[in-house]
N, C-alpha and C positions, 0 to 999 in steps of 0.2 A: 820255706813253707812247711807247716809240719805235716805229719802221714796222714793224720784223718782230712786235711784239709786238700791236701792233694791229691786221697783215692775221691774224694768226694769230685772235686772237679775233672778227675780223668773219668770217673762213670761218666757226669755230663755230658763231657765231651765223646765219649764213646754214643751215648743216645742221640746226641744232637747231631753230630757226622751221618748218622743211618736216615735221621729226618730229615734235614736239610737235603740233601740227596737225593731222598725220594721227592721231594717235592719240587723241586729242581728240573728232575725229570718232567715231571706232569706239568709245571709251569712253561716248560717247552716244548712237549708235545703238544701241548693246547696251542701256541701260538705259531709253532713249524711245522705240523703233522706230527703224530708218532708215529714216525716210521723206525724201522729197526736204524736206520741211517742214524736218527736224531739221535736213538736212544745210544749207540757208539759214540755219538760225537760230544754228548753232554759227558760220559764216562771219560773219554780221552782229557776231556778240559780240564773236570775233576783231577784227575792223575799229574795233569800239567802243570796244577795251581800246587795241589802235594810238594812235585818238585822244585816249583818256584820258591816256595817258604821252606822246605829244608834245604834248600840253597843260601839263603836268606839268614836262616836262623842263630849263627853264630856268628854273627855279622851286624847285628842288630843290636843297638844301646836299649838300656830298660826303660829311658823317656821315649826312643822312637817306638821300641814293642808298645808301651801305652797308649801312645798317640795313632798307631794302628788299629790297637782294640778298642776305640773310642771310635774311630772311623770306620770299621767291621762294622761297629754296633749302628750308627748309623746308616748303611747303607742296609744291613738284616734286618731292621725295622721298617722296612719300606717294600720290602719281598713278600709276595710275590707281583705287587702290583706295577713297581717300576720295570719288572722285564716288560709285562705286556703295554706300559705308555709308551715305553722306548720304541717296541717293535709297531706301533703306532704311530710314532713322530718318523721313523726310518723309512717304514713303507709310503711317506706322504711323498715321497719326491725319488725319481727313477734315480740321482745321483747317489742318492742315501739308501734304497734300496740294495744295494749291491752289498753293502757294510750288514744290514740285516743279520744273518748268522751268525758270522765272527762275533759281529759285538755284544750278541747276547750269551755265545759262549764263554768270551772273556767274563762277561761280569756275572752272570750264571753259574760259570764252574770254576774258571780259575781264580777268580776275585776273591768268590764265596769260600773256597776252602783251601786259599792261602792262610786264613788266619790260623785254622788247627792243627797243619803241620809246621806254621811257629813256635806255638802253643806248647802241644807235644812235646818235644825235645827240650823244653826250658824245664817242665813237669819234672822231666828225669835226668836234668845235670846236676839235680844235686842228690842223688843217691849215694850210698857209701859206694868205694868203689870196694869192687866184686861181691856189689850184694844181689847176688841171684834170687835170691827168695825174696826180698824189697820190689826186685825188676818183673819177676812172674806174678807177685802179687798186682803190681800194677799196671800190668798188662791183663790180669785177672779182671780189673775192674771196669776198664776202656771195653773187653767183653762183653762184662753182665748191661752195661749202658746200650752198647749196640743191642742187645738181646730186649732189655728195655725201650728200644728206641723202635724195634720191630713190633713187640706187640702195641704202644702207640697207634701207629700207624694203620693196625688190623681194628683199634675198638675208636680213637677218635672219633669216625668219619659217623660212627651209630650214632655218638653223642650230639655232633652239632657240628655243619662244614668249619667252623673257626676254629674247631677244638684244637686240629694238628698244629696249626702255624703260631694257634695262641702258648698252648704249652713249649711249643719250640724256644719262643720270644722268652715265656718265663724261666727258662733251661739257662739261654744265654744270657739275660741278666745275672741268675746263680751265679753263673762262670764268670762275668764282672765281677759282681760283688765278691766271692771267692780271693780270686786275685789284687783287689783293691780295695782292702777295707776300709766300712766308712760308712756311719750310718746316712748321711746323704745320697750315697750311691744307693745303697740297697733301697732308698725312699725313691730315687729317681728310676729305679729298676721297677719296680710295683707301680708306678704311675707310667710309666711306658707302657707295661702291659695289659693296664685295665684301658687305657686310653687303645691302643689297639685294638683289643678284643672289641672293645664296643663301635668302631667304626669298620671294622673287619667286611663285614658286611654289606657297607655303601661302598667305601674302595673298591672292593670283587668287582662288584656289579658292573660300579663305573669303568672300572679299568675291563672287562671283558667289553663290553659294549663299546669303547674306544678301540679294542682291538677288533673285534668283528667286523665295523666298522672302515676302519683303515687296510686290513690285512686280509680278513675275507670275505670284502666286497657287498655285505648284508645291513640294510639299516638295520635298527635295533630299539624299540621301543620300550623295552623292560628286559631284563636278565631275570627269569621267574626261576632258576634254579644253577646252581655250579656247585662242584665237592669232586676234591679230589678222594677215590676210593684207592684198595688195593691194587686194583685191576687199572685203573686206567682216570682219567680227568673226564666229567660228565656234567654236558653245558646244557640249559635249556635257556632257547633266548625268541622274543616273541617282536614280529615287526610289526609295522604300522596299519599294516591292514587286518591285526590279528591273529596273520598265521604263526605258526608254531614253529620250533626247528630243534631238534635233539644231534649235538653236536657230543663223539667221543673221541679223546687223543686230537679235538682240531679237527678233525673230516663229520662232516656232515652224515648223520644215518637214515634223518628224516624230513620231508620238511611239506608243509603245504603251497608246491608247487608239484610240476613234473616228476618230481621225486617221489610224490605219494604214488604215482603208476609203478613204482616197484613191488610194494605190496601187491597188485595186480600179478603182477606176470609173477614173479617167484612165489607166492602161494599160492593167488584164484584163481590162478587159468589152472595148472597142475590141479587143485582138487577140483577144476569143475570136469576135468578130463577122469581124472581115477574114481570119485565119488570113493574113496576109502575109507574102510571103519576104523579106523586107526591112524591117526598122523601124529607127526613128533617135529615142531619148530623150533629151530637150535637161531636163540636169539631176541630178545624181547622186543628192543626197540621200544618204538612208539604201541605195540600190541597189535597193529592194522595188520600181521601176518599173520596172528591167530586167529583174529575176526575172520579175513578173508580164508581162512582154512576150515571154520566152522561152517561157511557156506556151502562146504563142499563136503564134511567129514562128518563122522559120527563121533568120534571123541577127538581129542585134539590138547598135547602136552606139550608145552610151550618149556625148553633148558634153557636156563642164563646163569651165567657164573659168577654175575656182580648185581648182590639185592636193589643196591644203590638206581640201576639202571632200571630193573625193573620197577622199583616204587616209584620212581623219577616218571615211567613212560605212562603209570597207569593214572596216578594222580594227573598228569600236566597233559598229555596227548593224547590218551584215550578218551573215545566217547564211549558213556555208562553201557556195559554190557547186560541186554537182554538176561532175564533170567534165566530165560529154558538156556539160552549160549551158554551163561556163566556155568551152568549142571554140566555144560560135557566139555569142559574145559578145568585144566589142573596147570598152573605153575609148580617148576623142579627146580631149587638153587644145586645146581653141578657143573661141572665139566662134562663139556658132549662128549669126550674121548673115555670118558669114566663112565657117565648115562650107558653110552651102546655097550661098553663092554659090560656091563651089567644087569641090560634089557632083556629082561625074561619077554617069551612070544616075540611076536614080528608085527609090522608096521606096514600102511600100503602108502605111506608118502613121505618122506624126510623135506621138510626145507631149511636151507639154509640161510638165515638173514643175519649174514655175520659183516666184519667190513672183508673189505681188499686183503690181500696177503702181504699187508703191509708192515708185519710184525711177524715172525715165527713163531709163537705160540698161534698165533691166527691162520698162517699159511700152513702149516700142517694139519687145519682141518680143509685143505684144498690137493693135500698129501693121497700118494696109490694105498699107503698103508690104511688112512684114513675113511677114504674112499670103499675099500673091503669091508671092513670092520661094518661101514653101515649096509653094503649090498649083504651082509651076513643076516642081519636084522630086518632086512627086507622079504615081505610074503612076496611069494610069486605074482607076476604083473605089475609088484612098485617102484617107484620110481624113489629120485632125491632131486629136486629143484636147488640151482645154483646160479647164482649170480655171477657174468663171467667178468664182471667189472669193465670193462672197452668195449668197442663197438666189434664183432666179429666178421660184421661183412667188410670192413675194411682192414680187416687180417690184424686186429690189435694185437700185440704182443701174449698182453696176460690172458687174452682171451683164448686165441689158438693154443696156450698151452695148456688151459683148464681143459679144454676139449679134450686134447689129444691125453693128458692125463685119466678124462672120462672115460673116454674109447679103448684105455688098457685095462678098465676093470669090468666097463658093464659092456653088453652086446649091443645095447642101442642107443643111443644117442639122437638127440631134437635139439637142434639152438632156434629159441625166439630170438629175431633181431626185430628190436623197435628200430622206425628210419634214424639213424644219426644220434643215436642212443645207447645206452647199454643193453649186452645181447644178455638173454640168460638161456640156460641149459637144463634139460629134462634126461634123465641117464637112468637103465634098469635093463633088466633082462626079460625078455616076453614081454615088452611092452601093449598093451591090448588100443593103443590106437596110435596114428603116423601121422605122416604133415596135413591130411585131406582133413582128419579129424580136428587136429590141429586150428589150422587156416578157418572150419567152419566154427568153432569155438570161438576163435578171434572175433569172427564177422559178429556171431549173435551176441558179443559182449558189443558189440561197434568199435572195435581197435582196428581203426586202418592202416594204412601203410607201413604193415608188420610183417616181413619175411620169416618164412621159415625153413630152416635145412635138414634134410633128413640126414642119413650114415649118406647115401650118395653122393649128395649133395657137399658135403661136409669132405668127402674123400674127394670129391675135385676142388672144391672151392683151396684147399691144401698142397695139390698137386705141386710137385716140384718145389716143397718147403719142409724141412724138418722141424718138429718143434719138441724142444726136450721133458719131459714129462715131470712134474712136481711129485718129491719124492724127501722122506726124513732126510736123504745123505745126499740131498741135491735143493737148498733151500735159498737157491741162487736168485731167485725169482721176488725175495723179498730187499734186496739191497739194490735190483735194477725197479723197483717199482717207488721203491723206499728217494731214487735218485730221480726219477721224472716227478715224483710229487715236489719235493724238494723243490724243482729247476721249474716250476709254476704254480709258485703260490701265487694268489689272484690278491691284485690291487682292487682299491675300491673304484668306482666308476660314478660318474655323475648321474643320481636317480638311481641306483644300482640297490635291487632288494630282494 
């Protein structure tokens, strides 16, 4: 192969490893949870498939190498919608269920990027030998592709959800046609990828809704939105009754069921209790947390760190916000850990509507270091509402240690427990009302069978249990949460919506 022909294909391959990867990632967080767990386990596969094909690779005749990359190609043509049929055909039957992970990681990570570190080593056997400056240069170029393959990935998802997979697809024809010249290849290479691009879009759909379906337990009457961003895979899928559901990484954020009373308790109880002139909601969502926070607030700024989720929630799940609401309400695309550390003046209420601490970048806003940073930004008497994800009165796990995390930075501490629901948590210092205030807030809203714990309360309901407090250098709490989501993902059920 000569040099322009082979940095050209080692760029490729440099861009196309960084995309296929990322999107690999998200094609399995959307269908396992993204828990920190998946996101190790798709990495490990990756690195396994690596060593499989530089195992492989001098070993290989140049009809089998071809008859591989003809079989890569057709199986990468098919991605990302065959992981989630698969994980829909698996989950149909308890026997098959068990295979579920393993076989999506095989064909996920190891399958997928057995072929580049084939690839690879064939690129540079025929170099001179001891040509160092040939070898730096062409490792030069595997660089600028990665580096190419990154911003992709950052401007795609603006352009159009098929953007990423479809340049992907045109990437790895390149790389065909490259290596096997031939004006038929390169004619079959352009008709593969216009023929994708243009069905991209029905596949998604069908194949999420096959999977939501089989895997977690929801009919599915339409898929009104999916794109994978920077930050994470963002589903909006609409059942048969109409209701709505905003699905990120595969865990549910939203939905119209029991689920909308979360916006209740982590925003509109806390502002119907503080009445503060000032709140700050770390989290878009569906938007129902800044509504409910306007009930109670006089201005009301809404952080999200991914545009994709907020134009996603306000187009598809909000309803049209009031004018006078829309005047004291501002969306802020940042990082909460950047917002606070930035927040000029103070605030009388933080809520958090983020998910579980099911990722590290996520569980460190559930962090003591985190946790200060916003009591710093807090006017005297505010509070921050949190979600402690598990049921508290039944001593959950992540729950008791959100608390006890709470309890090391602010002085007072409230857990609402809905019955047999998710508890949430109200934490500040000088708090200016208790459980009585509380409990009658509950009532006047009509929320029954709501417990509530005060610090007493809280300090016996504990008794005789340590629980380790979430911390940067203690982020232990996201690979055991990361391991019970894992160990029940939810089958479909008959009538199940």
């Amino acid at each position: 192969m000569n040099p322009s022909r082979r940095d050209a294909v080692l760029f490729l391959c440099g861009a196309e490893l960084f995309i296929i990867q990322f999107a690999m990632v998200r094609a399995l967080s959307g269908i396992l949870a993204g828990t920190e767990l998946v996101l190790l386990a798709v990495s490990a596969s990756y690195f396994l498939g690596f060593s499989f094909g530089y195992h492989l690779c001098d070993r290989m005749s140049p009809g089998w190498f071809k008859a591989l990359a003809f079989a890569q190609w057709a199986t990468h043509l098919t991605l990302p919608f065959s992981l989630r049929w698969a994980a829909a055909w698996l989950a149909g039957s308890a026997q098959a269920l068990v295979w579920l992970a393993p076989a999506l990681f095989v064909l996920g990570g190891v399958w997928i990027s057995s072929f580049y570190s084939l690839l690879l080593p064939r690129l540079l056997s025929d170099l001179p030998e001891g040509g160092s400056r040939e070898f730096a240069r062409s490792y030069g170029m595997e660089i600028a592709g990665a580096l190419a393959g990154m911003a992709v990935i950052f401007a795609a998802p603006r352009v159009h959800p098929a953007a990423l997979m479809a340049a992907y697809q045109a990437g790895l024809a390149c790389i065909l046609g490259l290596l096997f010249p031939g004006r038929a290849l390169w004619a079959a290479g352009a008709g593969a990828c216009i023929l994708y691009a243009g069905l991209f879009t029905r596949l998604e759909r069908a194949s999420v809704a096959a999977l939501s379906e089989a895997v977690r337990g929801i009919e599915v009457r339409s898929v009104l939105f999916s794109a994978d961003t920077p930050y994470q895979r963002v589903e909006v899928l609409e059942d048969p009754g109409g209701g709505r559901h905003l699905y990120l990484d595969g865990i549910r954020h939203y939905g119209t069921d029991p689920l909308a009373d979360f916006n209740y308790f982590i925003a509109g109880l806390p502002a119907s209790l503080l009445k503060p002139a000032r709140a700050v909601v770390v989290g878009s969502g569906s938007g129902e947390s800044a509504r409910w926070a306007l009930a109670g607030s006089a201005q009301v700024t809404t952080v999200e760190l991914d545009p994709v989720v907020a134009a996603a929630g306000r187009e598809l799940l909000s309803r049209p916000m009031p004018e006078e609401d829309a005047s004291r309400w501002r969306l802020v695309e940042d990082d909460a850990k950047h917002f606070f550390g930035r927040l000029e003046g103070r605030v009388g209420l933080v809520v958090l509507d983020i998910a579980g601490p099911f990722q590290r970048q996520v569980a460190l806003l559930y962090a003591l270091e985190f946790f200060r940073l916003v009591r710093s930004r807090l006017e005297p008497g505010g509070a921050v509402s949190v979600s402690l994800n598990s049921d508290f009165s039944s001593r959950g796990g992540a729950a008791c240690r959100i608390v006890a995390t709470l309890s090391e930075v602010f002085e007072d501490v409230l857990v609402v427990a809905p019955r047999g629901g998710t508890s949430y948590a109200l934490a500040g210092d000088g708090l200016g009302f208790g459980k009585r205030e509380t409990l009658a807030a509950l009532a006047q809203a009509g929320r029954t069978g709501v417990g509530v714990f005060d610090e007493a309360d809280i300090q016996e309901h504990l008794r005789g249990r340590s629980y380790r407090k979430i911390s940067m250098s203690d982020m232990d709490i996201v690979l055991k949460v990361g391991l019970g989501t894992l160990g029940n993902r939810p089958r479909k059920r008959p009538g199940a919506s």
